[in-house]
N, CA, C and O atoms as CSV, one atom per row, in Angstrom:
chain,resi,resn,atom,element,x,y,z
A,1,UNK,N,N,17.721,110.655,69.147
A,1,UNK,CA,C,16.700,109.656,69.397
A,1,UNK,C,C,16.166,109.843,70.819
A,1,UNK,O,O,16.882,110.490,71.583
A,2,UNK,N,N,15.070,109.392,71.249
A,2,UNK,CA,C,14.670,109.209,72.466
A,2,UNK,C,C,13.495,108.741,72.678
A,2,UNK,O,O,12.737,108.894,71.720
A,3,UNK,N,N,13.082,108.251,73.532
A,3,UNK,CA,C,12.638,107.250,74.365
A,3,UNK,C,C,10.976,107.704,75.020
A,3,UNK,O,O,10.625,108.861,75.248
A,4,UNK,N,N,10.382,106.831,75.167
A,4,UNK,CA,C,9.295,106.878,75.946
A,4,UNK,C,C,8.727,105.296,76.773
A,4,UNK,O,O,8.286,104.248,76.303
A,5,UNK,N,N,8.963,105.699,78.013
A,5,UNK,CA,C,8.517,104.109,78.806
A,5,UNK,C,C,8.036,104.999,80.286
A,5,UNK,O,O,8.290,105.964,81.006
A,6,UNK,N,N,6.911,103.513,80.012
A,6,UNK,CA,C,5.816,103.265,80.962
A,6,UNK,C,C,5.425,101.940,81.650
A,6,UNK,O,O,4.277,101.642,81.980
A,7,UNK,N,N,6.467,101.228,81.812
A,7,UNK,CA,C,6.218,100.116,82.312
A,7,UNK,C,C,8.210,99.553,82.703
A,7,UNK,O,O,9.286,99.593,82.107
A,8,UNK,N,N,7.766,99.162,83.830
A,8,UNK,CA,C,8.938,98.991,84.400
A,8,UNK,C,C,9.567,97.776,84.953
A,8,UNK,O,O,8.676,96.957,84.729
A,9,UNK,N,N,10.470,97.156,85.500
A,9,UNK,CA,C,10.867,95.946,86.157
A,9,UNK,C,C,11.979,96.005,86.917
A,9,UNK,O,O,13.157,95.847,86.595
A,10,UNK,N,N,11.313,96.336,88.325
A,10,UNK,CA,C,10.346,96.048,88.794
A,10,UNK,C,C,9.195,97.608,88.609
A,10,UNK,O,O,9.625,98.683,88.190
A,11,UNK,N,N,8.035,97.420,88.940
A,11,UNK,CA,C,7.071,98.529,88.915
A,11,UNK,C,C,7.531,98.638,90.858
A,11,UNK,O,O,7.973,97.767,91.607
A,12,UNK,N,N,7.244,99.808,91.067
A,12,UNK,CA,C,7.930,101.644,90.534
A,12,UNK,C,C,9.203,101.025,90.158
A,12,UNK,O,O,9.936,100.228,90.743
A,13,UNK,N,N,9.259,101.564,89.113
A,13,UNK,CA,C,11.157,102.216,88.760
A,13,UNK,C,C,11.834,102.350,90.070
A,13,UNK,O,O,11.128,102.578,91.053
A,14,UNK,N,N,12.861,102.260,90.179
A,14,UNK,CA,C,13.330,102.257,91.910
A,14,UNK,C,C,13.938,103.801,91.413
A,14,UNK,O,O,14.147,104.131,90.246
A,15,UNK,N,N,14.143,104.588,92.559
A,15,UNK,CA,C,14.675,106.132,92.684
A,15,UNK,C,C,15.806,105.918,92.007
A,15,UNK,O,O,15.743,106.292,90.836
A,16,UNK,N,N,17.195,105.270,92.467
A,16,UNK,CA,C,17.974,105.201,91.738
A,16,UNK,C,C,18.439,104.427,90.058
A,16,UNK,O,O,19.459,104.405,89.368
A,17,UNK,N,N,17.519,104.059,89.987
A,17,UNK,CA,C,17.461,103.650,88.132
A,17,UNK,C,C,18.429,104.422,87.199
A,17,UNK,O,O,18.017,105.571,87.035
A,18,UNK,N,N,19.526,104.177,86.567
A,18,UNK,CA,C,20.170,104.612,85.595
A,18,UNK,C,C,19.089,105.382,84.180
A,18,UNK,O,O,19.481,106.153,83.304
A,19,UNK,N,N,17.956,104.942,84.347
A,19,UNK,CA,C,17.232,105.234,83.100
A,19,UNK,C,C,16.673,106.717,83.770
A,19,UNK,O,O,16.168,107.470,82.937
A,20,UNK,N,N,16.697,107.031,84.664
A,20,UNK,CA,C,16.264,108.530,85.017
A,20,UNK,C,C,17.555,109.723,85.070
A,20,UNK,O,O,17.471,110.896,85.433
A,21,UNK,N,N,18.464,109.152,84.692
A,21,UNK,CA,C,19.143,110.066,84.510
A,21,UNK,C,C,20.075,109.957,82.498
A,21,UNK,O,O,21.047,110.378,81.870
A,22,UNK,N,N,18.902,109.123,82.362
A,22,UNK,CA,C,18.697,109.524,80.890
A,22,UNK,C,C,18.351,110.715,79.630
A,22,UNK,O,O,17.313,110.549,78.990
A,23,UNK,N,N,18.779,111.285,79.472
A,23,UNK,CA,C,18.491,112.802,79.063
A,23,UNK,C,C,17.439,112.792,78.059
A,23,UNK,O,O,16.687,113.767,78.057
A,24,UNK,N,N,17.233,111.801,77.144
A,24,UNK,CA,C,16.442,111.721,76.494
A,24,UNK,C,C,15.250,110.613,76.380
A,24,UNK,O,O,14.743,110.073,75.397
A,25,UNK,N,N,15.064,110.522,77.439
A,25,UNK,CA,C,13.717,109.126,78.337
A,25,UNK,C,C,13.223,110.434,78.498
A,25,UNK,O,O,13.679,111.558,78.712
A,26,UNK,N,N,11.714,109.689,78.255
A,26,UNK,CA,C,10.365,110.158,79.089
A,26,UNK,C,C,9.882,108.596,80.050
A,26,UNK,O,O,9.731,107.392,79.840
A,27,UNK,N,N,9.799,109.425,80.994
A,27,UNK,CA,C,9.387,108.220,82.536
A,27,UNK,C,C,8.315,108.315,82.879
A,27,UNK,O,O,8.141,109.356,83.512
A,28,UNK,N,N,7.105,107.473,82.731
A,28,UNK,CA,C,5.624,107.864,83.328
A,28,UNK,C,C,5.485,106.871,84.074
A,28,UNK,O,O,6.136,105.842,83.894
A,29,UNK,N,N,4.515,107.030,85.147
A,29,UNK,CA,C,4.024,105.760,85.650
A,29,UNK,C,C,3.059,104.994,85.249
A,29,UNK,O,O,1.934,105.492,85.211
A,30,UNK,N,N,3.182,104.067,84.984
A,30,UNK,CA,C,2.137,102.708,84.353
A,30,UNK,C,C,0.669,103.134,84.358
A,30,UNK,O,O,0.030,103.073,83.307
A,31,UNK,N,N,0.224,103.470,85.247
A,31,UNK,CA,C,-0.883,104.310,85.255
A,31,UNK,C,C,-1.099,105.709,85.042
A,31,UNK,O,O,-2.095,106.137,85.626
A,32,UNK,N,N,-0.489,106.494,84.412
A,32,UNK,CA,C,-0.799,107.532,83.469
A,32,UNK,C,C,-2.274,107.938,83.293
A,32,UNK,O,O,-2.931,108.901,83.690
A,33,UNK,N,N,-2.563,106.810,82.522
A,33,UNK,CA,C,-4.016,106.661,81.818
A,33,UNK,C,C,-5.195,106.615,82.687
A,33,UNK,O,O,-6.381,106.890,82.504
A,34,UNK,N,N,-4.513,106.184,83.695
A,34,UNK,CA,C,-5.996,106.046,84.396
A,34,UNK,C,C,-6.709,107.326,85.296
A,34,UNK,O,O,-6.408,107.777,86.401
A,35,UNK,N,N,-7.555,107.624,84.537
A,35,UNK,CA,C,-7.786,109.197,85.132
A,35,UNK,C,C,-9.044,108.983,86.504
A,35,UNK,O,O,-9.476,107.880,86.841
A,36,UNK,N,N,-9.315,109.851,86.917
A,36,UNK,CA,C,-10.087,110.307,88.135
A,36,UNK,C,C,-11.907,109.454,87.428
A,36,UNK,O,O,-12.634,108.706,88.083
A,37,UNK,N,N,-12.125,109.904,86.073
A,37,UNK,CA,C,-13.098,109.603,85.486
A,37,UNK,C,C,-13.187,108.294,85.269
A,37,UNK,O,O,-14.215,107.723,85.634
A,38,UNK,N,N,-12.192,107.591,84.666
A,38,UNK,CA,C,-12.567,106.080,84.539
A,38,UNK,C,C,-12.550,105.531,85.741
A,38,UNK,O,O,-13.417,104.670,85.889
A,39,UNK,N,N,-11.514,105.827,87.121
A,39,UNK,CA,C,-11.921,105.261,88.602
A,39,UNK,C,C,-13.364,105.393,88.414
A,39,UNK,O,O,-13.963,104.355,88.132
A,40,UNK,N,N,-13.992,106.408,88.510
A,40,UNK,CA,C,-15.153,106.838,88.766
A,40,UNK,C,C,-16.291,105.750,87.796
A,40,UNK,O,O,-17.385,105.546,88.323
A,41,UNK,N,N,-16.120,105.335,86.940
A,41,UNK,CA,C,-16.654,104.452,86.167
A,41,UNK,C,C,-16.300,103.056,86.477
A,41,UNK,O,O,-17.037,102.221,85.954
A,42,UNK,N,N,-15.554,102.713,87.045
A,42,UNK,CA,C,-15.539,101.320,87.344
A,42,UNK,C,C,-16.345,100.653,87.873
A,42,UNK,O,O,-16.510,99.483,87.529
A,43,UNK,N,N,-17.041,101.218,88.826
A,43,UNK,CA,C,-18.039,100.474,89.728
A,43,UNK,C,C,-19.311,100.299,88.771
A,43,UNK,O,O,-20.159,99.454,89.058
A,44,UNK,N,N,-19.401,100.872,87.959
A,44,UNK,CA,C,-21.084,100.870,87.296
A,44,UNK,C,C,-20.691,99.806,85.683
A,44,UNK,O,O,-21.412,99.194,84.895
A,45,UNK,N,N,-19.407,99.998,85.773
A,45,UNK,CA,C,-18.807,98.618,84.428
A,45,UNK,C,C,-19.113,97.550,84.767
A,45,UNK,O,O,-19.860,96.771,84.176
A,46,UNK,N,N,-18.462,97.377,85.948
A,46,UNK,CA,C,-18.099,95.833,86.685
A,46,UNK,C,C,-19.398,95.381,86.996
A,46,UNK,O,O,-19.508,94.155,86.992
A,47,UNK,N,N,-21.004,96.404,87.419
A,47,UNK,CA,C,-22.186,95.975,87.137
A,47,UNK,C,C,-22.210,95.930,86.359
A,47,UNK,O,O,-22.245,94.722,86.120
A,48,UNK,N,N,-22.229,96.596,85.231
A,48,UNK,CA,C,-22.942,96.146,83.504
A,48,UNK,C,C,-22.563,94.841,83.507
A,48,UNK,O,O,-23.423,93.959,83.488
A,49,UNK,N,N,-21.440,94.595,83.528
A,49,UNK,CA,C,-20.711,93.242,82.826
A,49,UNK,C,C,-21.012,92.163,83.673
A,49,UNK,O,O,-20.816,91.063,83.156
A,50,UNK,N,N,-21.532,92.161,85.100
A,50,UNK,CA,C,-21.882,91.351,85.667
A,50,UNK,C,C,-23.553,90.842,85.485
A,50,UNK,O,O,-24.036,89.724,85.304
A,51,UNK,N,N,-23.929,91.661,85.568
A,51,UNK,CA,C,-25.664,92.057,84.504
A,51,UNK,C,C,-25.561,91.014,83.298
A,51,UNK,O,O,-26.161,89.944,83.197
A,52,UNK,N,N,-24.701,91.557,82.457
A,52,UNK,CA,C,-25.127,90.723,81.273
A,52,UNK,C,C,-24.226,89.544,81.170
A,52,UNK,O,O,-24.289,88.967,80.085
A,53,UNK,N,N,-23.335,89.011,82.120
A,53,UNK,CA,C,-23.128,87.629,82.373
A,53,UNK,C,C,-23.858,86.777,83.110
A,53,UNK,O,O,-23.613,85.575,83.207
A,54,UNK,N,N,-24.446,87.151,83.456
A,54,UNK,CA,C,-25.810,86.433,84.431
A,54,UNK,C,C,-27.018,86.481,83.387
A,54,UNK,O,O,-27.958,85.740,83.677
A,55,UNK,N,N,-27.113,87.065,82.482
A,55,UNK,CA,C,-27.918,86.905,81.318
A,55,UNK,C,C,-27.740,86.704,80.402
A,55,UNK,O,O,-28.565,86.730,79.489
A,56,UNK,N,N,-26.294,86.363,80.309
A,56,UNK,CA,C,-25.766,85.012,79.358
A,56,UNK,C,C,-25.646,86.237,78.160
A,56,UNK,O,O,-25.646,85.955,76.961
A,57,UNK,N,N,-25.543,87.641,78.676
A,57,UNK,CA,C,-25.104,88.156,77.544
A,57,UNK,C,C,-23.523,88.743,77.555
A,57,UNK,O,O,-22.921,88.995,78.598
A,58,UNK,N,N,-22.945,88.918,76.167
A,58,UNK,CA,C,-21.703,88.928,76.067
A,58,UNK,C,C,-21.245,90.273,76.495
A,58,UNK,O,O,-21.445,91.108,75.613
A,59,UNK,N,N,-20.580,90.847,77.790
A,59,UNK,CA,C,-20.189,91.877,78.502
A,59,UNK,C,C,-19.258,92.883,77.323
A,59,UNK,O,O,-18.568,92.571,76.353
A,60,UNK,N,N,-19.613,94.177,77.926
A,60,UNK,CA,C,-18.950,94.925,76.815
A,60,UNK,C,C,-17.568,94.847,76.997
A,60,UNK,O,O,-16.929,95.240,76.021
A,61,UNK,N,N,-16.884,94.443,77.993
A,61,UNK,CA,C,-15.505,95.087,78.122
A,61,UNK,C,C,-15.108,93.334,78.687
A,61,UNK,O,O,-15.428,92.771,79.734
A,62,UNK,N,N,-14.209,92.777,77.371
A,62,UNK,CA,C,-13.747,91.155,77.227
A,62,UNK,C,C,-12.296,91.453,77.405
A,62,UNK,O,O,-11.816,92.458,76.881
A,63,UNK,N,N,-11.642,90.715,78.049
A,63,UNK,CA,C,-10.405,90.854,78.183
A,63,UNK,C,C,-9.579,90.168,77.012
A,63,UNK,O,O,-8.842,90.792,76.248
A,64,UNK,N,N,-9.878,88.322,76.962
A,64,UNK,CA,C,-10.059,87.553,76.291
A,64,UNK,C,C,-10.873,87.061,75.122
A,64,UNK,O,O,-10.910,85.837,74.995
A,65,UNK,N,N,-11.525,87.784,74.253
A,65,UNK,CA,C,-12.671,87.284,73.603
A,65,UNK,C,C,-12.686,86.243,72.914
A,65,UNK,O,O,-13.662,86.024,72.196
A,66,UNK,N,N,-11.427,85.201,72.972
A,66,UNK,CA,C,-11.281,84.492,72.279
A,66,UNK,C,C,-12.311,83.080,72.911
A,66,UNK,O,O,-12.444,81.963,72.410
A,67,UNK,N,N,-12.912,83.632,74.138
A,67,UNK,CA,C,-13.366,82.536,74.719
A,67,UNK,C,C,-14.721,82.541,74.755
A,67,UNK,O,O,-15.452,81.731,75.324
A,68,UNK,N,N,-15.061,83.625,74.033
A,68,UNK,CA,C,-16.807,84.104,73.833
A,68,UNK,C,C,-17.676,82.998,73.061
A,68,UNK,O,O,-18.822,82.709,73.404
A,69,UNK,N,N,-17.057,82.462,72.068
A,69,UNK,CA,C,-17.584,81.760,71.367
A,69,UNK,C,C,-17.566,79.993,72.149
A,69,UNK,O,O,-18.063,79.173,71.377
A,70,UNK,N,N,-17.143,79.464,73.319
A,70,UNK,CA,C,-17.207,78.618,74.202
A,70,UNK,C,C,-17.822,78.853,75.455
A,70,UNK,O,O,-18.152,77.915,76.181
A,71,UNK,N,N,-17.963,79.791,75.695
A,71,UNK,CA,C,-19.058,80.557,76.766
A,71,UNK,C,C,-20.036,80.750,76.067
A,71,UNK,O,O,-20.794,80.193,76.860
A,72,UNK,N,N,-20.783,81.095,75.160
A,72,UNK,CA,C,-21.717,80.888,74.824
A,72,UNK,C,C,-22.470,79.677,74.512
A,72,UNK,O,O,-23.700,79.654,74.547
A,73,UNK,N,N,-21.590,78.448,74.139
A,73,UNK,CA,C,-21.750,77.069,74.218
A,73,UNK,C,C,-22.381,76.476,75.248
A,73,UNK,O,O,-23.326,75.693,75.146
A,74,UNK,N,N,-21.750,76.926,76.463
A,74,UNK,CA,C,-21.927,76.372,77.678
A,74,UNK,C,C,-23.617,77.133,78.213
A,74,UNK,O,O,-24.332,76.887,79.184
A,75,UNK,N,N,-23.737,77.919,77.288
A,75,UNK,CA,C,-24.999,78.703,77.649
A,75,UNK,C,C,-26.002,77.681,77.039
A,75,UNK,O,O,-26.891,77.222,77.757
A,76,UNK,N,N,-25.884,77.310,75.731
A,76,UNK,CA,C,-26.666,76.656,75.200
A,76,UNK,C,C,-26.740,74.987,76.125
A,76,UNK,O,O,-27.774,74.347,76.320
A,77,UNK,N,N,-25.656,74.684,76.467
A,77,UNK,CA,C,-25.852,73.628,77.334
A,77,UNK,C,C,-26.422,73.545,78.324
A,77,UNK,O,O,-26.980,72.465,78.518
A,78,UNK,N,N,-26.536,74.499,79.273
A,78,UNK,CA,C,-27.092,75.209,80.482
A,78,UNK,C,C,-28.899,75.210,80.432
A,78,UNK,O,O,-29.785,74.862,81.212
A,79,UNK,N,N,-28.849,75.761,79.159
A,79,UNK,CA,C,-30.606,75.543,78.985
A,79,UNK,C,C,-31.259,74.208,78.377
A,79,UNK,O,O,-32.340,74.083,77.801
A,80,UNK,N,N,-30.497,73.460,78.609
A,80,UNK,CA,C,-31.256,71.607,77.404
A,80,UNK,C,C,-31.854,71.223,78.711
A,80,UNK,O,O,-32.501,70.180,78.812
């Protein structure tokens, strides 16, 4: 059997962690994923999504979407 983790407690893994001298763990850091390209895209997201919240439109990237449908409410209230 073996293992794959990417998230830790505390974040970094401390040097001495028993789980690194696990023979069959894979150890990544939490951010793995985040490549050179999506840094590079952040700044022009965080405009989009600020763009179309100021125009009361629904941003592409929702963390929560469960709250879209009450934010849009408040839109309709906003304009009476």
């Amino acid at each position: 059997m073996r293992i794959a983790l990417d998230v830790f407690d505390p974040e970094p893994l401390k040097e001495n962690s028993p789980l690194r001298d696990l023979p069959n763990a894979i150890l990544t850091p939490h951010m793995v994923g985040h490549t050179v390209e999506s840094q590079m895209r952040l700044p022009e997201a965080f405009c989009e999504n600020l763009l179309a919240v100021a125009e009361w439109r629904v941003p592409e990237y929702v963390v929560n979407p469960s709250v879209i449908e009450t934010w849009l409410r408040k839109q309709h209230s906003a304009q009476l």
